[in-house]
N, C-alpha and C positions, 0 to 999 in steps of 0.2 A: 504494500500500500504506500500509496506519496505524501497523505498527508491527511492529518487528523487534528481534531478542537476538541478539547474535553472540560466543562466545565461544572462546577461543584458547586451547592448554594447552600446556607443556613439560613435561620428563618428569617434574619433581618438585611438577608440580602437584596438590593436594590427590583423592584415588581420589574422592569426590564428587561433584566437578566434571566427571567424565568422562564422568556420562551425563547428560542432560537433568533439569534440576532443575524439576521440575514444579510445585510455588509460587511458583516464580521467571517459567516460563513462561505461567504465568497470569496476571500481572500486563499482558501484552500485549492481552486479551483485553478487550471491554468491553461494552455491554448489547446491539450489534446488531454487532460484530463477533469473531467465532473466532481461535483459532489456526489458521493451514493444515494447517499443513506443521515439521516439526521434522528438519533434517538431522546427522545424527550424524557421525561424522568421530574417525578417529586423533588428530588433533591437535588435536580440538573439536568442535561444534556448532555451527548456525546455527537462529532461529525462526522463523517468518511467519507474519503474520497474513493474510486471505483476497487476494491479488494482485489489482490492476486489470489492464484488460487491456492499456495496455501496456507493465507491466513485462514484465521477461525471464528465465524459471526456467525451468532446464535440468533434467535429470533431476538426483535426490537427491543430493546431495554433489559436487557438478558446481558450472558456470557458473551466475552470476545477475546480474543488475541490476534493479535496485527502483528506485522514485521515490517517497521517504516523503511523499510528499504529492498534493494534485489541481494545483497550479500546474507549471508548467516551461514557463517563459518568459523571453523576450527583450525588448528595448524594436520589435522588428518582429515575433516569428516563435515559433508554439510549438514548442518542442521533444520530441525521443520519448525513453526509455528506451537506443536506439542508440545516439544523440549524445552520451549522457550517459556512456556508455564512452569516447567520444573527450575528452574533457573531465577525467575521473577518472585517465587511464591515458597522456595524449598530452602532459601538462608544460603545459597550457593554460590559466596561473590567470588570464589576462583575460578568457579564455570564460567562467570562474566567476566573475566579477566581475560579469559581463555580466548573469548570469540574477536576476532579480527576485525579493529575496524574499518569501514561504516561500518556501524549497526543502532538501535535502536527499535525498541519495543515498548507495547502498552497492553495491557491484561486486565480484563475482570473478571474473576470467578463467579458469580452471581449479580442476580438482579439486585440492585439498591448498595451492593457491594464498593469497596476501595476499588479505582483505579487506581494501579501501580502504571508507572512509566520507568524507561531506563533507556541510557545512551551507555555508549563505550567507554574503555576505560582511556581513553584521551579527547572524548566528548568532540570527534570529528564526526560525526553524525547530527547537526545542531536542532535541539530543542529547546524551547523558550517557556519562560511561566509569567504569571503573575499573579499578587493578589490584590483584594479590595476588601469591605466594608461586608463579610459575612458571605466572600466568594472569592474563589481562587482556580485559576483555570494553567494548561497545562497544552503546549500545543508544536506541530509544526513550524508554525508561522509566528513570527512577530508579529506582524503587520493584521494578525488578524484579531491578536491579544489586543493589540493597540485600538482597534476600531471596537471591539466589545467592551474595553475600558474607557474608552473615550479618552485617550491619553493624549496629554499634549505631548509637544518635539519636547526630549530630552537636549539641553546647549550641549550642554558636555559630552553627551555623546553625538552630536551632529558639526562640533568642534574637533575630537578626535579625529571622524574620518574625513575633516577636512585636510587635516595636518598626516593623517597618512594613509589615507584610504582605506582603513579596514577599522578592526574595532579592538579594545583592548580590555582585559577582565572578563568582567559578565553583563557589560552594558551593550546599550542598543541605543538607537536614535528616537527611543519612545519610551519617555515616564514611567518609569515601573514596571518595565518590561524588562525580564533582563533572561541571557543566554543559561542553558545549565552547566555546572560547571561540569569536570571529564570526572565518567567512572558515577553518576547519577544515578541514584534510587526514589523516584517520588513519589509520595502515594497523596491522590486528592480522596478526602473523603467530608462530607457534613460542613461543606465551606472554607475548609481550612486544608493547606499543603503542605508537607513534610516532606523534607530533604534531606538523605542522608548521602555521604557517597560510601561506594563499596569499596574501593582500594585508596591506596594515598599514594600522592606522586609519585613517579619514579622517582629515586631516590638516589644524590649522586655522594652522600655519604660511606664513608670506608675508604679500604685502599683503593688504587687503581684496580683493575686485573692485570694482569700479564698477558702485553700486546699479543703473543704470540696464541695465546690461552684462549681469546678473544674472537681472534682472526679465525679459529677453527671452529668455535662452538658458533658465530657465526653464518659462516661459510655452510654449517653441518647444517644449521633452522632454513638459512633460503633453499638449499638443496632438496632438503623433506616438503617443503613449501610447494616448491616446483612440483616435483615429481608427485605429490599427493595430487595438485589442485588439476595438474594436467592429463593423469590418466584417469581422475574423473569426470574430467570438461576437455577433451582432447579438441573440441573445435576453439576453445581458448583464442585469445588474439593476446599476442605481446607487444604491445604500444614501443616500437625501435626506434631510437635515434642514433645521433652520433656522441651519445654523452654517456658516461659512465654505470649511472644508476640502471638505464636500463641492457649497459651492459654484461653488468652482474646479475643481473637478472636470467641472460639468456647464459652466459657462463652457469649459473646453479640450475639450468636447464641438462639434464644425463643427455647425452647425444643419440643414444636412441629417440629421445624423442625431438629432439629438434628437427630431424627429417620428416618435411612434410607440414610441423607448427606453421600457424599462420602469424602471419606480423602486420602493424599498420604501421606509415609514417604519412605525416601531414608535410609538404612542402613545396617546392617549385624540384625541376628537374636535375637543379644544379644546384642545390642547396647541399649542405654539409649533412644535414643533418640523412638524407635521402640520399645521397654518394654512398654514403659512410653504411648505413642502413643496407642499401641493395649490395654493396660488395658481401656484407655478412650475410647477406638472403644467398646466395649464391653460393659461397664456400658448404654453409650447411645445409643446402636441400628448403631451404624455409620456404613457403608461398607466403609471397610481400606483393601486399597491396600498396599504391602508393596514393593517398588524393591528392591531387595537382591542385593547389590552390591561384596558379595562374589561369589553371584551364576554365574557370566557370566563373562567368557573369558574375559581380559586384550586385548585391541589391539595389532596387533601386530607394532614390532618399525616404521615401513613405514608407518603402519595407523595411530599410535600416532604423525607422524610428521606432516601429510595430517590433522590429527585435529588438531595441537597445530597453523598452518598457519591460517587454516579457520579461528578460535576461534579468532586470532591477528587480522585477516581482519575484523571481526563482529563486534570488541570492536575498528576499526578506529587507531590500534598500540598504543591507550592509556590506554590500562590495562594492565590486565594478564590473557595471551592467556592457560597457566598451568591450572588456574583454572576455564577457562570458556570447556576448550575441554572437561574434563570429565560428565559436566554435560551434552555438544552438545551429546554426547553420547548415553547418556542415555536416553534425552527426545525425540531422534528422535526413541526410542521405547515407549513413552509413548503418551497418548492421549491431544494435547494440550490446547483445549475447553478453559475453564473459572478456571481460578487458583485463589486461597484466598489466601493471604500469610501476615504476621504480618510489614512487613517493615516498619520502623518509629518510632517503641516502643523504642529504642534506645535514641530517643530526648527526651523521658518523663522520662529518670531515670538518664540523665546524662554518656554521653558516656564516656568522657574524666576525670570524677570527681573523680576515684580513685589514691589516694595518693598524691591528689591536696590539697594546703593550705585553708581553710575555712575563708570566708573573703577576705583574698587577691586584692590587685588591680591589672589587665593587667601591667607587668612589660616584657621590652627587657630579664630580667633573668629567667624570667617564660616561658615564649615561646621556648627560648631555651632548658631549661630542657623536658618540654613537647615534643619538638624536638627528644632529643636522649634519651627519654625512653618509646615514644610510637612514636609517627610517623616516624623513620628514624631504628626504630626496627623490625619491621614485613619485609617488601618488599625492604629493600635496597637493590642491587647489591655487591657481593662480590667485597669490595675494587680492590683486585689484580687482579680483572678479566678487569680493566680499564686502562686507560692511566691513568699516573698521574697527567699530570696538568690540564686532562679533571675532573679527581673528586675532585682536590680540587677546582677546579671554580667551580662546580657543589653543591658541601656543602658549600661555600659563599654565590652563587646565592642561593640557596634554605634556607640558616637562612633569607638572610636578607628580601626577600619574605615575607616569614611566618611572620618578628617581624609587619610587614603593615598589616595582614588583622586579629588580634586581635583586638576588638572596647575597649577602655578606659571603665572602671570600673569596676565590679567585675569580679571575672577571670572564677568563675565556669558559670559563663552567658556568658563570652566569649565564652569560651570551646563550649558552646551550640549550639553560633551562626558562630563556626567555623565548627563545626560537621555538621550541616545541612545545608550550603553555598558555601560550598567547598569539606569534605568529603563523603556526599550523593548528591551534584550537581554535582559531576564529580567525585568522585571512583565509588560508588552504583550505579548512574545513566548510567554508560559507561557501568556496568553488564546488571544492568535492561533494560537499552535501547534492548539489546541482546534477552530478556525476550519477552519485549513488542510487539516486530514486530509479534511474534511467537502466542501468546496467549491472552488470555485475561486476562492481570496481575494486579490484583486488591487488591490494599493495602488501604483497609477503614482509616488506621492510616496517610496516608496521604492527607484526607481533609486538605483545609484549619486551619478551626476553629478547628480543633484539636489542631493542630499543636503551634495553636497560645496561646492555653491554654497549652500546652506541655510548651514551652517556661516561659510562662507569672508564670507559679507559679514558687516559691522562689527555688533556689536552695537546700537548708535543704529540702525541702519538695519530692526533688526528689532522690536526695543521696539514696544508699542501695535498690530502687525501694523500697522505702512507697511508693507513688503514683501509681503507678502500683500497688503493692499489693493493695490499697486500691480500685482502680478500681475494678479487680478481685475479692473482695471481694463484692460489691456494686452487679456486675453482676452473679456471680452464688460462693455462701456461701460455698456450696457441693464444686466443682470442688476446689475451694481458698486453700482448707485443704486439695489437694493431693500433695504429695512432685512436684517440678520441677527435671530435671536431676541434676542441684550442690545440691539437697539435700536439698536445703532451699525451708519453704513453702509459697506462697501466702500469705498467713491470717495472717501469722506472722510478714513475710513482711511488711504488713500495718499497726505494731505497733510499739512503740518505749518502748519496754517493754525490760530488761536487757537480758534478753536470747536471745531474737532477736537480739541485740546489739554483744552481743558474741560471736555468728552464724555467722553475718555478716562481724563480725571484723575480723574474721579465715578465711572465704572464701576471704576477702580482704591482708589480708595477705599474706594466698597462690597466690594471682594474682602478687601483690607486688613483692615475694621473686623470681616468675617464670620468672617477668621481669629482676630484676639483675641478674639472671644467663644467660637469653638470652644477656642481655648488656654486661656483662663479658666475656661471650664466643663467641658474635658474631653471634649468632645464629638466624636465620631464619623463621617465622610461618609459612611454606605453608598453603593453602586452601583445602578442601578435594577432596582428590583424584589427587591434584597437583606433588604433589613427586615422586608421580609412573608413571605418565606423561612428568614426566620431566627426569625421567630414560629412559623410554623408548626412548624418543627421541634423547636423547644423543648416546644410543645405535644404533641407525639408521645416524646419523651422524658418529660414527666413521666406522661403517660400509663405508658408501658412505660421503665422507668427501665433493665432490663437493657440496651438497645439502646447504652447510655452508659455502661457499669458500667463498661468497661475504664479512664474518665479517672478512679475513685477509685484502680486503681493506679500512676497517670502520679504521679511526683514533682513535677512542676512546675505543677501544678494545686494550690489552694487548697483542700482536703477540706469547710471550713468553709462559704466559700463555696458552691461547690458544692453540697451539703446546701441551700443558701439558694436558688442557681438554682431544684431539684427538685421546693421545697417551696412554692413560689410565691411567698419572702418578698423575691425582688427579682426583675427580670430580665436581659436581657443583651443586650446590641448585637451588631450583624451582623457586625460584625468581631471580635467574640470567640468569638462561634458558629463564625466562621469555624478560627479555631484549633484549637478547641476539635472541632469535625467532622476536622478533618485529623489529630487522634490518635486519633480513633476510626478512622480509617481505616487510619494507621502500626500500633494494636495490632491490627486483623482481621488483616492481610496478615503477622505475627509468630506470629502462633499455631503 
């Protein structure tokens, strides 16, 4: 199932909320899926959107269990809808530990009974709650918590994802609405919501492991990964590039099965990523698809706007609708079955570690730097495109945020446990959420005990991807010794041999030197195929300027500007489009 509202009343909860608020219920719905089913109830309501088959929906106001999602797996074994009762209801938080994220579930064992709800144990599955005055609801959707609440915009959180495009903690862009946190247990029952989680963070206390200790145990989880997931979904696709993650991927792939595996890559014919891709399809027998994204017509500006809205409603207004439209695009021509894709490899090399001090302890002056040379550098909003005393609260609120969820002691383990608690539980997760309802999105890299052993070895061990290399090299020798698209290899990768140092010290360089020009100049990363999306739509708004009328009554918008956007006298980056579509979407869904 895609997506569900469930809400709980006691008796002095608002006469409103008693029946089915139907702009709230419509928020579940999206361009190819319904609402089902809307169950009414003495002490509440429950929503659904159209069931797969096999969740479990009893008659109306009765038993249910859903599977918000197409994954529900194990590191050996899928699981059904059944099991997931035994899990939700039997005290069993290692069994949820156990299951791979996406995931996410909701359960009633009887009529008039608790709804239990639960996400994964790094809550990249995202569900939202809230409560009020003798009611508390539990959902899918923000955006549709937000319309049943009547909630006004949250600043601070419509500050934050000005200042970096996504969100941070458990906030949202809506009053009292806020995300669950990873590893959520909640049960609504008689008006009131209870939260408990089932596991505590990975935990980057103790010693290191021993690199070498690390490197095998695991080499040994994506291997079982592989070979489980693939001889029981042998039509499987493995999402191929020319980057590393999803090179270890196909290395913990046994070569029996690789002959014959199917692969996707997204890109023009001469792309790296697609070279790189088709030589490895060749060597092992793979059947590779390639989608040409040269080959097929641009939308036109009406459709790129009709997508950049969807894309904002799917992502709940807390991403970037820029860069979720063009792939909506593309995968509603492609087959969406069971996808392989590397996600996670990012916490084994150290996301944030370049041009970061070695040693170092979590300092208020670290944070900050990190602030305005990576996170407030890719996805900010063009200053003047704001009110201004909306962004400079908006860049107070978002320092003094960030300086609280750095944990005291080494910084590049900070970094680590910021990258994966905040920027994959709520940037990655609001994408992949988008992912998961659609297909069967299966990223072996994020078990558990990978993850923990991602974490747990030493910083120096992860820098420059040695650890990765050294993986890749443990799992297939051959493949380790083909370049990556930066040119650098695997095998080399995994040494600390002076050439390797040299290699690595240039390509970190060039990352380095890319960032102070984008920080000098202001300058913007789009996401691929975002900038051409965000042209067109702009194109479609000055065309029909009503479509956008609502951001001249947003207070936090620049009127002046604006007027300047409309009139062709400047334009606008994809990550301001991107903001800038997400209140055209918060004022539709307000009306």
């Amino acid at each position: 199932m895609r997506a569900f509202l469930a809400v709980s009343l006691a008796p002095q909860a608002a006469e409103r909320l008693r029946h089915p608020v139907e702009a709230a219920v419509a928020c579940l719905a999206d361009d190819d899926v319904a609402v089902a089913r809307v169950d009414p109830a003495a002490d509440g309501w429950v929503a659904f959107t159209d069931p797969d088959d096999t969740d479990l929906l009893g008659e109306p106001g009765g038993a249910f269990t859903v599977v918000l999602g197409k994954l529900l797996r194990t590191r050996d074994a899928d699981l059904s809808a059944a099991d997931v009762v035994a899990l939700l209801t039997g005290g069993s938080d290692a069994g949820l530990t156990a299951l791979l994220p996406p995931f996410a579930a909701v359960h009633r064992g009887r009529a008039g009974g608790p709804i239990v709800a639960a996400n994964d144990w790094l809550g990249f599955r995202q569900l939202y709650w809230w409560r009020g005055d003798g009611a508390a609801a539990v959902s899918t959707s923000a955006r549709a918590l937000a319309v049943l609440a009547g909630a006004p915009l949250d600043l601070d959180g419509l500050g934050t994802q000005a200042m970096m495009g996504w969100q941070i903690t458990d906030q949202t862009i809506y009053e009292g609405v806020r995300a669950c946190p990873p590893a959520t247990l909640a049960s609504l029952d008689g008006g009131a919501l209870r939260i408990r989680q089932y596991a505590e963070p990975v935990s980057q206390d103790g010693p290191a492991p021993a690199l070498e200790d690390a490197v095998a145990e695991m080499s040994d989880i994506l291997t079982r990964w592989q070979t489980a997931y693939l001889e029981a979904h042998p039509e499987s696709v493995l999402q191929l590039t020319g980057g590393h993650d999803s090179r270890i991927l196909l290395g913990a792939t046994p070569e029996k099965l690789r002959n014959g595996m199917r692969a996707l890559t997204l890109g023009s014919e001469t792309s790296p990523d697609v070279v790189i891709a088709a030589r490895l399809a060749r060597r092992y027998g793979i059947r590779h698809e390639v989608y040409r994204l040269d080959e097929h017509a641009p939308p036109s500006p009406e459709h790129a706007h009709r997508l950049a809205l969807s894309a904002s409603k799917a992502l709940e207004t807390l991403g970037s609708p820029m860069a979720l439209a063009p792939l909506l695009s593309v995968e509603a021509k492609l087959d969406q079955g069971h996808r392989l894709s590397g996600l996670g490899g990012e916490v084994a090399r150290g996301f944030y570690y370049a041009g970061q001090p070695v040693g170092a302890q979590t300092s208020p002056a670290l944070v900050e730097r990190l602030a305005r040379w990576r996170l407030f550098s890719n996805e900010a909003v063009d200053a003047a495109a704001l009110d201004k005393d909306f962004h400079a609260a908006a860049q107070a609120y978002t320092h003094k945020t960030l300086a609280g969820l750095f944990p005291a002691g080494d910084w590049l383990r900070a970094t680590d446990h910021f990258y994966l608690y905040h920027r994959m539980h709520r940037w990655s997760a609001a994408h992949g959420t988008a992912a998961a309802v659609r297909r069967h999105f299966v990223n072996p890299m994020f078990d558990r005990r990978f993850i923990e052993l991602a974490l747990g070895v030493a910083p120096a061990d992860k820098r420059d991807s040695l650890l990765l290399g050294r993986i890749m090299s443990r799992l297939d020798a051959e493949l380790a010794r083909i370049p990556l698209d930066t040119g650098l290899v695997p095998a080399r990768l995994g040494t600390r041999s002076m050439a390797t140092r040299m290699t690595v010290a240039t390509a970190t360089a060039r990352k380095v030197a890319g960032k102070v020009r984008q920080r000098l100049t202001n300058a913007r990363r789009p996401q691929l195929g975002a900038a051409e999306i965000a042209d067109l739509v702009l194109q479609h708004w000055r065309a029909d300027p009503t479509v956008c009328q609502a951001l001249y009554e947003s207070p936090l918008v620049n009127r002046q500007w604006l007027d300047g956007l409309l009139n062709g006298e400047h334009g606008a980056a994809a990550t301001t489009m991107t903001f800038l579509v997400n209140l055209v979407v918060v004022a539709e869904q307000h009306r």
